[in-house]
N, C-alpha and C positions, 0 to 999 in steps of 0.2 A: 504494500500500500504506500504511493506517494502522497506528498502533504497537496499535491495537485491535482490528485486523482479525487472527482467528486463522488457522493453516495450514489450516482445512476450509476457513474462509470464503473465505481468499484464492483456494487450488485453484479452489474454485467460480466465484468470479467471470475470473480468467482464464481458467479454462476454459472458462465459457460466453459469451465472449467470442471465443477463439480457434473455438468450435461455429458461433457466428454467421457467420466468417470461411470457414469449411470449408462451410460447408451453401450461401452466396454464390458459390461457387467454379462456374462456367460447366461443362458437360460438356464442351464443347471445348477447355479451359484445363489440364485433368490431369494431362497430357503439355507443357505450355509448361514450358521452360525456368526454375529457380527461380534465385534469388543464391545460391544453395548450386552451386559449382560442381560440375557433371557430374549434377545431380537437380532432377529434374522437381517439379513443386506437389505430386502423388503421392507423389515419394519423400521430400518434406517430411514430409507425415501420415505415411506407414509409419515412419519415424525416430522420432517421436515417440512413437507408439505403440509400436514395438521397444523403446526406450530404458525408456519409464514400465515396459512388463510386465517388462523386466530387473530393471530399480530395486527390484522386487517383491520378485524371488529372493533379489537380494542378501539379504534380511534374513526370508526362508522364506518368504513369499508367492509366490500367483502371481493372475493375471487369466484365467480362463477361456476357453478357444477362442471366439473371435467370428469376426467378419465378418474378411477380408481388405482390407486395403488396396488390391492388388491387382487384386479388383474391383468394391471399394463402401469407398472409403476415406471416405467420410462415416459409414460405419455403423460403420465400425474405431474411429474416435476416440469417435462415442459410446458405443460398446463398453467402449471402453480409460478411459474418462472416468469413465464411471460407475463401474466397476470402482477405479480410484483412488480417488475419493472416498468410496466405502462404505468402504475402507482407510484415509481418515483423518478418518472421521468417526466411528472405534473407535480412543478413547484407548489402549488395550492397545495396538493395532498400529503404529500412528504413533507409538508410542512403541519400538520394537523398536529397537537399538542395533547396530551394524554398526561395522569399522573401515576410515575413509572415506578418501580420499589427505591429506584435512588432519587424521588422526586419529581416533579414538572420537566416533560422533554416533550420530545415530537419524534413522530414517527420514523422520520429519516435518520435523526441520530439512532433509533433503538437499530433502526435493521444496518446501519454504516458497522455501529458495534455488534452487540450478541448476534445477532442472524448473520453478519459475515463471516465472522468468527465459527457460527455452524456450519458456514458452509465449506470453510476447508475444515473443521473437525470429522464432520460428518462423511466427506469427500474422504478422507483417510480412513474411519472405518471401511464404507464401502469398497474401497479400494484394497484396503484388509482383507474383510470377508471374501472377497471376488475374485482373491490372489492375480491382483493386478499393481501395477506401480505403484506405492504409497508415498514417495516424494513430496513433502511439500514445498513449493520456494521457498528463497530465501527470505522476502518480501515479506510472502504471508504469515512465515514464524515469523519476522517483527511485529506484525499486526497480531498475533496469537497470545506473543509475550504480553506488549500491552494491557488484551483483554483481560490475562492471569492477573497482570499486576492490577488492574483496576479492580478487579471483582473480587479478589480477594477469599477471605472466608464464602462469601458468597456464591464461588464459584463449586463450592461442595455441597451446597442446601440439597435437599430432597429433591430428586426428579432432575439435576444439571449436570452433576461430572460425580464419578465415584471421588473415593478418599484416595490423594497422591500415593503414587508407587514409587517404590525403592528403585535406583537403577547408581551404577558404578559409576563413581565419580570420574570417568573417562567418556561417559559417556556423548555423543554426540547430541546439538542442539535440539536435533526434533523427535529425538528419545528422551532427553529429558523435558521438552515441553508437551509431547505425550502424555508422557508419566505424574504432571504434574495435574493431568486430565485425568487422571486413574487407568490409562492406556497403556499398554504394554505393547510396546514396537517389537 
C-alpha cells in the first residue's frame, strides 16, 4: 500500500489479487480444510463475502443477491467485489459515517483498513488450503503490520484472529506476521 494509492485503488488491486487466488482454487480443493479453524477454502470466500455485504448495511447499503458461495463461490466474490467497488468508487458513499468499535469513521476508512487487511489474510489462507502460492508482497505485509499494530489486543476478540503462534526467532517477515494472526505458514 502507497501513501498515494486511494481506498478505490487499493480495494481494486487486492481484490483482484485475492480474484486471481479464488479463480486458481482447484474444484477439488473447496472443501480442503483452511487455517481458519473448523472452514473449508469455501467457507473462507463465503466469510468474506458475508462480512463485505454486512459492512454495507452497516452504513445503509446493501450488495445485490448474486451467486452463492455455496455453489459457485468464484462467482460470489466476483459478485461481492464488484458490488464493493462500485460502492467506493462513489465518493458520496464511501464517505457514509457509521459509529465503529474504535469510534465515529466512515465506510471507506473501515474497508481501506480491516476489509483490506482481509483481503490478503484471507487470500493466504485460501491460497493455503488450495496449495497454491501463498506469497504475500512486500507492500501488503507493511499494510498487514500496521493493521497488527493498530488493532492490537483487538485483533484476538472473538470471531477475528486466533491467539499469536510461536515461531523461531529467525523466522521470516510473513511467518511471523502470520503467526501473529494465529496462522501457521
Amino acid at each position: 500500500m502507497t501513501i498515494t494509492e486511494t481506498t478505490p485503488d487499493l480495494y481494486r488491486r487486492l481484490a483482484a489479487a485475492l480474484t486471481e487466488r479464488v479463480d486458481a482454487v482447484p474444484t477439488n480443493r473447496w472443501d480442503s480444510p483452511s487455517p481458519c479453524d473448523g472452514w473449508t477454502t469455501r467457507d473462507v470466500v463465503d466469510h468474506v463475502v458475508g462480512t463485505q455485504a454486512k459492512m454495507m448495511g452497516v452504513v445503509g447499503l446493501s450488495i445485490p443477491p448474486g451467486p452463492s458461495a455455496a455453489t459457485d463461490p468464484a462467482g460470489a466474490w466476483r459478485h461481492t467485489r464488484d458490488a464493493v467497488q462500485a460502492i467506493l468508487d462513489d465518493p458520496a458513499k464511501a464517505a457514509l459515517e457509521y459509529d465503529g468499535h474504535f469510534g465515529r469513521t466512515d465506510l471507506a476508512s473501515t474497508i481501506r483498513t480491516f476489509y483490506c487487511f482481509d483481503l490478503v489474510v484471507h487470500g493466504w489462507d485460501i491460497a493455503h488450503a488450495a496449495e497454491l502460492d501463498t506469497t504475500i508482497p512486500e507492500q501488503d505485509l507493511d499494510m498487514v503490520g500496521a493493521i497488527i499494530a493498530q488493532l492490537g489486543d483487538s485483533l484476538h476478540m472473538d470471531g477475528v484472529c486466533g491467539p499469536a503462534v510461536e515461531v523461531p526467532a529467525d523466522a521470516d517477515r510473513q511467518t511471523r506476521s502470520l503467526a501473529a494472526l494465529g496462522r501457521k505458514a
